[in-house]
N, C-alpha and C positions, 0 to 999 in steps of 0.2 A: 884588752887592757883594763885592768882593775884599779878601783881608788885602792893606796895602798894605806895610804894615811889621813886620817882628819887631825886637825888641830884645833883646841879648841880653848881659848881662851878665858878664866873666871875672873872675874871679882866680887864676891858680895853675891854669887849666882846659884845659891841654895835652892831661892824660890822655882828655878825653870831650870838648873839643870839635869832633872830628873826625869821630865819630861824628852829632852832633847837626849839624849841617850837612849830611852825606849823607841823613839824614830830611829835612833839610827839601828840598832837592833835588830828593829824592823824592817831594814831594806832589803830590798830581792839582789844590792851587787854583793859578789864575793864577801869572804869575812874583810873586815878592815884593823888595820892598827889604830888606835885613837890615844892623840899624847892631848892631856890634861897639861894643861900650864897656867894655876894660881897666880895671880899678879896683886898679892898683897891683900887680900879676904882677911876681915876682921877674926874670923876661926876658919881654917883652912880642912878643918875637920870631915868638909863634909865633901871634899876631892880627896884626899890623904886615904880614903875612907875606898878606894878604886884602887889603891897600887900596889893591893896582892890580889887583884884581880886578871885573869887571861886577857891580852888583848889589849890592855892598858901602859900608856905610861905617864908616869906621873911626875910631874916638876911643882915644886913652891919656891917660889921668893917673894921679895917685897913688892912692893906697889911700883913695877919698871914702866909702866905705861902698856895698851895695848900694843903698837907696834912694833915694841922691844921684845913683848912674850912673845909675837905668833914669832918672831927671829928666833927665840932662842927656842921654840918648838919646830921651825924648820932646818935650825941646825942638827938639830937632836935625832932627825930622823931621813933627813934628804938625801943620806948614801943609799938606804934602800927603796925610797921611793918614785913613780914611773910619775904617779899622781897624787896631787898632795888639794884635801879640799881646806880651807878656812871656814871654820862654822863656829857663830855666835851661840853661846850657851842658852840665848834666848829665840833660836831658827828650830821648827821642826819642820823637817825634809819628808815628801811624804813615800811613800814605800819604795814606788820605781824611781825615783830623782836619780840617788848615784845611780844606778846601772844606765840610766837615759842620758846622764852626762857623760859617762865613763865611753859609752858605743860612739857618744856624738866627737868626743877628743879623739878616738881610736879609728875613727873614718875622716877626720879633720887634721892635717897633720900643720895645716899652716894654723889655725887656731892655739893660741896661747893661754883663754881661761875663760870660762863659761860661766854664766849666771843663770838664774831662774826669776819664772813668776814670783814674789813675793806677796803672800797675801797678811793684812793686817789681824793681830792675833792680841787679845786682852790678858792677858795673866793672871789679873785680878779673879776676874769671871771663869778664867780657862775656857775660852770659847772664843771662835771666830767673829772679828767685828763685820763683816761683810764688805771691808773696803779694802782698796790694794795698800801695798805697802813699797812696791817698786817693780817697775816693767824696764829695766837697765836707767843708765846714768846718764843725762843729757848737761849740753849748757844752753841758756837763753841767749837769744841774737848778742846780748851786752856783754856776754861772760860769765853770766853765775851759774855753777852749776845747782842739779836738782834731781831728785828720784822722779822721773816721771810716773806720775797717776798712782803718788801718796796724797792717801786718805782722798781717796775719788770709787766712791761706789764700784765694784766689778758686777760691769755690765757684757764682760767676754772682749772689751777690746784690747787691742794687740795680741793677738795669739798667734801671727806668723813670727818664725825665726828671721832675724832679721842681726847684719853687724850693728855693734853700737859703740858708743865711745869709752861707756868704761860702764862695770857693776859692782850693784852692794857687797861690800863684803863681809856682809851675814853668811852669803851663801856664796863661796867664789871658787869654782875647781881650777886648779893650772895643771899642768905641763911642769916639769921639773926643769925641761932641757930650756925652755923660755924663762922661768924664775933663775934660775942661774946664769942665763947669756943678761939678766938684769941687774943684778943682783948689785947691791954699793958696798963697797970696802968693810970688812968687816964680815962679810958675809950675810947683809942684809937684804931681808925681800922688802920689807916694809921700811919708810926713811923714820931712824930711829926719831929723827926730830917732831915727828907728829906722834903727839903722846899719845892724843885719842881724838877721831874725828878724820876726815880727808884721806885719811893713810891706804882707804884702798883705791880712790880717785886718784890720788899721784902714782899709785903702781900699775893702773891699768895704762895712763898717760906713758911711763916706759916704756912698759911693753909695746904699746902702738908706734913708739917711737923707732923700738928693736924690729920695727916689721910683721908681728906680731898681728893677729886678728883677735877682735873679745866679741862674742856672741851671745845673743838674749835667748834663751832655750827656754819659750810656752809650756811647753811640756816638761819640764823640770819645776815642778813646785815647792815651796816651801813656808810655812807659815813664820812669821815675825813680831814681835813683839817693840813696841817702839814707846815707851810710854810716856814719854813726855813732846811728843808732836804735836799733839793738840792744843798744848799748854806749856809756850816758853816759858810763860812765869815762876812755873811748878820746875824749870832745870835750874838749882843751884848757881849762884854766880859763876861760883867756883868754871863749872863746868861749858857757862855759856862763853865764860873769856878763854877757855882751850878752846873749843869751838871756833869762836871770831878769830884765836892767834892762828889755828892752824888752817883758815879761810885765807888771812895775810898773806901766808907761809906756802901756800898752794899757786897764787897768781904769784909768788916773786919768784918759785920755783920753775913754773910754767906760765909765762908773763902774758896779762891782759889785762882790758884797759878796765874790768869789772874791779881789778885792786883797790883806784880810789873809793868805791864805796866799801869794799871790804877792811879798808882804813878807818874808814868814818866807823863802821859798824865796831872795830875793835874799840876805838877810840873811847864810844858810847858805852860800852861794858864795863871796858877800865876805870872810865871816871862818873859815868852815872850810874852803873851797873843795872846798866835797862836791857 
């Protein structure tokens, strides 16, 4: 079984999606289809710049939110694909990843969608910071969730395969036949209501719902770029109150008792925008 499709989502992703296209290039699975879906780029020039290219397809609209685009890149392309990966414009996958995801789905038939190591990646510099960036998606005993062993030195821990509760979705391969037994009205993989942020934490939460398994695959590596972790202050208001809303909008969808803080935390953004 081959990845048949990646989808890959821009905005404003000049600086690294050129990068992230030579990984994929470079991978040892099968040739893939790769649908481009613009989500409102100040000059969109520089994806437009692929759509008479083999291999490519290419979508521009306005600024619909991430969750909106990879939808309207999984409808685009879901009647002919077996497996569909989600990759951020700013993820380089390193050679073997798909074909090591593609074998591991293709011998896992109850598995629903696979993640990787995520190692932490500078863009500024184009060099590896030497710290993780996610080993799958946990919650704390209270309810919050969190990328386990962001921004914690890789020292080789966790390198067994192991079920987890949900992964980044930088790097996220499904199963078409599980994205669709999920799928919300409309034909959506991702809940349109989370603009940006949570959207791939609530779809793994489905899936595991539908029966589904999500697994952390060591050996599926990929680098990531995350640039404002270090420094919430450096994230735009704008940006930290979609964030807090769609925190809200995650415990009311999947209720726990982590929501009141995730209230106060909105609360905080809204009116003192800390």
């Amino acid at each position: 079984m081959a990845v048949n499709t990646v989808i890959i989502v821009t905005h404003n992703a000049e600086a690294v999606l050129g990068r992230c296209l030579a990984a994929l290039a470079a991978q040892t699975a099968p040739s893939v289809v790769v649908a481009l879906i613009d989500s409102g780029s100040e000059d969109a020039g520089y994806v437009q710049a692929y759509s008479q290219q083999p291999g490519f397809i290419v979508r521009c609209t306005d600024n619909i939110g991430f969750s909106q685009a990879n939808n309207l890149g999984w409808q685009m392309v879901r009647q002919e694909a077996e497996l569909v990966l989600f990759l951020n414009p700013d993820a380089f996958p390193a050679s073997e990843s798909l074909e090591r995801a593609c074998a591991f789905l293709a011998a896992n038939p109850a598995v629903g969608c696979v993640g990787g190591r995520l190692l932490g990646f500078d863009a500024a510099s184009g060099q590896p910071t030497g710290l993780l960036d996610s080993t799958g998606v946990f919650t704390k005993w209270y309810g919050r969730w969190y990328d386990r062993d962001q921004g914690q030195p890789d020292s080789g821990q966790h390198r067994e395969q192991e079920d987890v509760p949900a992964v980044c979705g930088a790097f996220l391969l499904a199963r078409r036949t599980a994205l669709e037994q999920v799928a919300l009205p409309g034909d959506a993989v991702f809940d349109p209501a989370f603009f940006l942020y949570k959207e791939d934490i609530e779809l793994c939460l489905r899936l595991r719902q539908a029966g589904w398994k999500i697994v952390y695959l060591p050996e599926v590596v990929a680098h990531h770029c995350r640039g404002w972790q270090n420094d919430r202050k450096a994230m735009p208001v704008q940006m930290r109150l979609i964030a807090a809303k769609n925190e809200l909008l995650l415990y009311r969808r999947h209720p726990s008792p982590y929501i009141l803080w995730a209230l106060l935390k909105y609360a905080a953004v809204r009116c003192l925008q800390i």
